[in-house]
N, C-alpha and C positions, 0 to 999 in steps of 0.2 A: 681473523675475520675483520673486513676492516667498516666504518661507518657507516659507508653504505647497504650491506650487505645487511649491516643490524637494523637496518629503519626499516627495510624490505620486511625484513622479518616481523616487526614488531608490529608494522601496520597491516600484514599480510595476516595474523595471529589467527584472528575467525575463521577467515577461510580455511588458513592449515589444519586449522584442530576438526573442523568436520571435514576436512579430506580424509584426516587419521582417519576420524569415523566410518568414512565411505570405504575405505581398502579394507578395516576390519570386517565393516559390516558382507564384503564382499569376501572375504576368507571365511568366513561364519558360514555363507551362504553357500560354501561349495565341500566344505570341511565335514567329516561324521563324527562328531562328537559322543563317545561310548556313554555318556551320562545318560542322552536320550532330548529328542525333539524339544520338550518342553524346556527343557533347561538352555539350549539351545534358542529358542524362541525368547525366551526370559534376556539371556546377555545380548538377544539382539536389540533389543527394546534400550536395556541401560546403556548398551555402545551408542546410542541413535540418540537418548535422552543428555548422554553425558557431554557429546559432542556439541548439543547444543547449547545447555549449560555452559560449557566451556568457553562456546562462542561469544556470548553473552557476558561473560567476566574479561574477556580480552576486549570487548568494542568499550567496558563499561573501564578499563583500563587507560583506553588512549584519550580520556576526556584534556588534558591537556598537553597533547603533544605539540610540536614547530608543525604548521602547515608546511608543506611540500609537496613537489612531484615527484614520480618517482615509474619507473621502464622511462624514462626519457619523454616523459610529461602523459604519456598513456592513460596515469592513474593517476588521481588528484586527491592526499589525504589530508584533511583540509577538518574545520569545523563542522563544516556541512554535513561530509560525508560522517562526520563522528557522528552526530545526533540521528542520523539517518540511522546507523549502524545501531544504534540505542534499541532505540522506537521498535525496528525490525530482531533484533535479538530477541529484546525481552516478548516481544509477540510471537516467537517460535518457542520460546521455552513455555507459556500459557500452553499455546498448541498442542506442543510436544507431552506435557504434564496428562491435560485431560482430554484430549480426543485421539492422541499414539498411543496411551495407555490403554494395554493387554488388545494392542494390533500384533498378530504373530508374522506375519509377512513380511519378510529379510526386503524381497525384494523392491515393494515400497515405501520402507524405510529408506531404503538407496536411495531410488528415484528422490524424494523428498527432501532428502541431503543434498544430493548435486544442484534439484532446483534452488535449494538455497543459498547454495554458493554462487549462484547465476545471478540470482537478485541481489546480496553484497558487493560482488561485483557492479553491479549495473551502475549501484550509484559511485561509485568510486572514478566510472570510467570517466576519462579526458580525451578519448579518441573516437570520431566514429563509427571504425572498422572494431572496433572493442569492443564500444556499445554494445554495436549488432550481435557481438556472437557471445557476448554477457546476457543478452535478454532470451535468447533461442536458448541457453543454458537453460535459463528459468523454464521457459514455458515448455518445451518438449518432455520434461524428465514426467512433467505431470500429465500431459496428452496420455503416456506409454502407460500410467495409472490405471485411465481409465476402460480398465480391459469391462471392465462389469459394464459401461457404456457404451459398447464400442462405435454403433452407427453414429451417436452424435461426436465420441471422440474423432472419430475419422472426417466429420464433416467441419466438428471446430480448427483440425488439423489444417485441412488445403484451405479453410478460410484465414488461419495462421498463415500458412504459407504463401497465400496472395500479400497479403500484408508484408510479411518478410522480402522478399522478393520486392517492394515498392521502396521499402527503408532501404535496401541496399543496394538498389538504382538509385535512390536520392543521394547515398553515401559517395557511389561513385560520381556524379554530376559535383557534388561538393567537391570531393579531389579534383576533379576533373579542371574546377576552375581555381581552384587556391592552391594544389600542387601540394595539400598537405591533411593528414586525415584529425591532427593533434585542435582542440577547440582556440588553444589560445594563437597556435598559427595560421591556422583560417582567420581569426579576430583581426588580426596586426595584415593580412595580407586584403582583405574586404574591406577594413578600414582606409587603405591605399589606395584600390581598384574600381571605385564604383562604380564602372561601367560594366562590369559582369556581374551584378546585382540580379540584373534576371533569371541567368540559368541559376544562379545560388540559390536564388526564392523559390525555385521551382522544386529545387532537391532540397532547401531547408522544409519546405512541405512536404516533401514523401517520407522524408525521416521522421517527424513530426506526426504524421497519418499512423507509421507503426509503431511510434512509440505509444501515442494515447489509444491506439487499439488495445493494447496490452494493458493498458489500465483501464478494461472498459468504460471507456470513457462515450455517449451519444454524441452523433448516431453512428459514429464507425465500430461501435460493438454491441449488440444485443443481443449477437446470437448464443453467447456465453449465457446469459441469464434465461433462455430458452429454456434449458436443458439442468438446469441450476438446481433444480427440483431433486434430481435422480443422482446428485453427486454429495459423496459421502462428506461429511461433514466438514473431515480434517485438511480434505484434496479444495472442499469450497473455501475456507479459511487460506488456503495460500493462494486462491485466484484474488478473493475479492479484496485481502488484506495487505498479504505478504508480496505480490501480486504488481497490484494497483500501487499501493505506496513507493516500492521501489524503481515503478516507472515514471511515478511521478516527480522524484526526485531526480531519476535520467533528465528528464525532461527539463527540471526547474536547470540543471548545472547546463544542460544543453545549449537553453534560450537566451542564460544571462553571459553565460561566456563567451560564446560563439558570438552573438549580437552585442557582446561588449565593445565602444568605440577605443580600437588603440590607437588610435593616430590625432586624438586630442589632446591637451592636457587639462580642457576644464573641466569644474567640478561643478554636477549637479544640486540642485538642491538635496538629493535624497545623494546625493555622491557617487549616481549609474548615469552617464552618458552610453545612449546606444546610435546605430548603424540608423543614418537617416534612411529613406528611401523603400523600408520593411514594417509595415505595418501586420506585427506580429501580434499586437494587444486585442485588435479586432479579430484577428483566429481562434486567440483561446475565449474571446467574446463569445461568439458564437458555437463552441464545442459545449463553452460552460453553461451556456443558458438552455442548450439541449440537454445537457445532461441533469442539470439540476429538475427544468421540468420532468422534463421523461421518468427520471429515477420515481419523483414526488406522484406525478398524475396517473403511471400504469397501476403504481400499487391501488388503485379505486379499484379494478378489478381481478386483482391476487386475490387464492384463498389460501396457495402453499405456501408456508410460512419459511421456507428456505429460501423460495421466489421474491418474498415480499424481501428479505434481508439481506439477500442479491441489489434492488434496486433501491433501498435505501445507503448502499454502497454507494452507486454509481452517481445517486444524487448528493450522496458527502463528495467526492471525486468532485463533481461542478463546482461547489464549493472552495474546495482546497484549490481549482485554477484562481479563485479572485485574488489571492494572495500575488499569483503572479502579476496578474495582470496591471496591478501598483506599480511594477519595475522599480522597485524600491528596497530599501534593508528591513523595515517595519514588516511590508508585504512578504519576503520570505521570512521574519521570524513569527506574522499569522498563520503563515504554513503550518509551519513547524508547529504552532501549538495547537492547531486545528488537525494537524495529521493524531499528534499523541492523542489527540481526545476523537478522533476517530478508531482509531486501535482502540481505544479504553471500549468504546460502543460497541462497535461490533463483536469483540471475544464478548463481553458481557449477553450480549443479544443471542450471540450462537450457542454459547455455552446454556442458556434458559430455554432454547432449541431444544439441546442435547438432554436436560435433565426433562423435559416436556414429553420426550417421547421416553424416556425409561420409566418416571413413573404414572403417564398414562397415556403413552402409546399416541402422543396427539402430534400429527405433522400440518392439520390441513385448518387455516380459522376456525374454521364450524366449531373445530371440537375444543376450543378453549370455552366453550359458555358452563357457565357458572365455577371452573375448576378455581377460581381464586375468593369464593368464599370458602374454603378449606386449607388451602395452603397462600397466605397472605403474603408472606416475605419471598415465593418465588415469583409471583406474578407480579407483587410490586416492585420487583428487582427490573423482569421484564419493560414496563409500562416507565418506566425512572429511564432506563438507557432510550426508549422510543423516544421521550420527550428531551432528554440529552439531543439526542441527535437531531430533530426536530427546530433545539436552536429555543426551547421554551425557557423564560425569564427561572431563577434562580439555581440553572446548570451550570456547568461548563459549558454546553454548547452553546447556550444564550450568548456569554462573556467572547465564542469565538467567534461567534458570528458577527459579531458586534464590531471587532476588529476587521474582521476579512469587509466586513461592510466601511468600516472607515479609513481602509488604506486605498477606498476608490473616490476618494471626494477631492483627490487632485487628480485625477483624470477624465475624461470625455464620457466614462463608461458608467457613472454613478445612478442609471437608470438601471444598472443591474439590479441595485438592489430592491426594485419594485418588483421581479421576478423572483429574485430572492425569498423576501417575503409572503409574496404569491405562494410561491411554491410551500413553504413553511406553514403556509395556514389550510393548505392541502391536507398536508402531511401529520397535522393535530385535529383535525374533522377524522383522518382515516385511526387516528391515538385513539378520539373520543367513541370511537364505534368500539376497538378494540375495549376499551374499559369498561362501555353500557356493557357487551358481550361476556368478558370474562367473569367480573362482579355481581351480576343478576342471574335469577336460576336459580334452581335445587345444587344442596351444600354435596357433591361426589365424596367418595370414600378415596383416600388415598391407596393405591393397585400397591407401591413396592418401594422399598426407602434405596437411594439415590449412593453412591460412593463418597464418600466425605470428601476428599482433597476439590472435587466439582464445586460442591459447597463454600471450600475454603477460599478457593479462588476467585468462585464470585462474589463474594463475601468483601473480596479486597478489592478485586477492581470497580466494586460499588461504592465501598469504601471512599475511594481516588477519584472517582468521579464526584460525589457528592462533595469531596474537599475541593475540584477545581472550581465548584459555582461561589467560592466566596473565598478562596483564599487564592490565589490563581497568581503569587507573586514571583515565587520560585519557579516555577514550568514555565511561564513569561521570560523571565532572567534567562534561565537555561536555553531558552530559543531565540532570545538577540544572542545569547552569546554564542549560536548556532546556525545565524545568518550571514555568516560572514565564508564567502568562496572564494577560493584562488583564483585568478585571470580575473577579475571585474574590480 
């Protein structure tokens, strides 16, 4: 076997190990096992759980291997993609733990698995034509989920498929003028040709359109959090989490390589030279200042509390764009530490969901008034990630904001952050209702005691968030040392 065959291997690890999963899980499914359904039902869960696991100790493996490309620059396994691979591992193994546990259905544990090979993939990809059919991996396996949905699955579908269909007429316009689908050879051949900057920019924006659709990103998606109410909890964790982040990072490797200048040699201040002539920074201006509002100001009027945690996604998403928008090394490693601390929030928020309705049945606001004079440490668990995310002084989210706000004071765009905060002071008015609401009232009786590992886990990831608002040194390190991409 000779050295290349072994890096394939080595940096391919996650995916292979839930491939394993998927073929088991797919012989499981077709197999009669004489023991009997239940036990059957049981090793499908551990093949599904152990795969992910597995995944998770191979991405948590490659933390320092040689960047490279690798199918002939296709794939770009890089730092980037390491941290990426991090973030999303460990957020499926949460997943996996307490919202797959005692699901007995073989066949959306499949689905589930494919989608998540689609979203590893995505960020790894270096080619557009890859991209594209890494991201349709993602998103389709979960469409096929939602059988229990079906009219809105069918409708999120052909509005999928309009989308799709736009990214991959952009992808061809892209070949069309660079004669190459690979980012770093489009780069060196745009940097040459600037007279075909038009048709480029036309198809850098149609690929662009479906990649931030897929990270719901305002206003080219809402109609995802429409319907966001009625979808199970574990299928809503890989739209809004596994999801959104993995497109986001498509997107972050997209804009900066692709738009990387090769036909210079000098070095910028932040040490990114881009493609004159593409005013990319005012797109995600505008995407991110809809989304930040929109996520912040609809929640005034949510009462479903899966709805409301739908769009405090989409308003972290506006967010995590200002990182970009720096075009700078600083600005992707505020990503990176603004994505971790966005995984940290929303498993915490969903999982306070998940234990809200088992031990007292509550989906909809109304019914949280007075349940947290009774149980203190669930609702203060709750109310700590709202204000994380929120961006309120003594979190982690304060400390990320704070960043993604100071990597815009050398650009044009540093009025962002009067929306920013706009939006933020929104978003602790809709905290403070929450808190009058849950805290005041007659003391309820607790209905039914909850599964321990739910407990344990948010227990930790309360934990890790409460240590990123004052110790924040290490997750910082770990994400300069994770801003660094092949081709730029």
């Amino acid at each position: 076997m000779n050295q290349e065959t072994v890096n394939i291997l080595f940096n391919f690890l996650p995916e292979i190990t839930l491939s394993l999963a998927v073929i088991i899980l797919n012989v499981l499914s077709s197999a009669n096992i004489s023991s009997g359904k239940q036990l059957t039902e049981k090793i499908a869960y551990y093949v599904f759980s152990g795969g992910v696991i597995a995944a998770a100790i191979s991405s948590y493996a490659q933390a320092y291997f040689a960047p490279q490309h690798l199918f002939s620059g296709a794939f770009s396994a890089d730092h980037f993609s390491y941290g990426a691979r991090v973030i999303l591992t460990t957020s499926m193994v949460v997943i996996a733990l307490v919202f797959y546990r005692g699901k007995s259905n073989k066949g959306d544990l499949n689905l589930a698995s494919v989608s998540f090979i689609g979203a590893l993939l995505s960020v790894s990809a270096s080619n557009i034509f890859v991209l594209f059919v890494s991201m349709q991996v993602m998103v389709i396996p979960l469409l096929l989920i939602f059988r229990y949905e079906l009219k809105s699955a069918i409708k999120y579908y052909i509005f999928n498929g309009v989308f799709a269909a736009i990214m991959l007429y952009g992808a061809t316009l892209i070949y069309g003028v660079s004669g190459s689908g690979d980012y770093s050879a489009i780069a060196k051949f745009i940097s040459g040709n600037p007279f075909n900057i038009q048709i480029f920019l036309v198809g850098f924006i149609m690929v662009l359109a479906g990649i931030f659709y897929n990270a719901l990103l305002a206003p080219l998606n809402l109609n995802f959090a429409a319907f966001s109410n009625s979808v199970k909890k574990e299928h809503l964790l890989q739209f809004i989490l596994i999801n959104l982040l993995a497109s986001l990072f498509a997107a972050a490797r997209f804009i900066f390589t692709i738009l990387h200048d090769s036909g210079t040699f000098q070095t910028g201040s932040e040490g990114l030279i881009f493609i004159q002539g593409i005013n990319w920074q005012l797109m995600l201006v505008i995407i991110a200042a809809f989304s930040i509002l929109a996520g912040n100001f609809i929640i005034l009027w949510q009462y479903d509390l899966k709805k409301i945690v739908t769009f405090i996604s989409i308003s972290s998403a506006g967010y995590l764009l200002l990182g970009l928008i720096s075009a700078s090394h600083e600005g992707i490693a505020a990503f990176i530490f603004n994505a971790v601390l966005f995984a940290l929030n929303t498993l915490g928020l969903t999982i306070c969901l998940k234990l809200f309705k088992e031990k007292y049945e509550i989906t909809q606001k109304d019914d949280l008034k007075g349940k947290g004079r009774s149980d203190k440490f669930l609702f203060s668990a709750f109310i700590f990630f709202l204000l994380s995310s929120a961006g309120f002084p003594l979190t982690g989210g304060f400390t990320g904001k704070l960043m993604l706000y100071f990597t815009l004071t050398n650009t044009p765009y540093l009025w962002l952050t009067s929306v920013g905060v706009l939006s933020s002071a929104v978003f602790l008015f809709v905290i403070y209702r929450f808190i009058a609401l849950i805290f005041r009232g007659e003391v309820p009786e607790n209905k039914q005691n909850t599964e321990t590992i739910s407990l344990i886990i948010l227990l930790i990831l309360l934990f890790t968030a409460i240590l990123q608002g004052f110790y924040l040194s290490p997750l910082l390190n770990w994400a300069k040392y994770c801003s660094n991409l092949l081709g730029i």
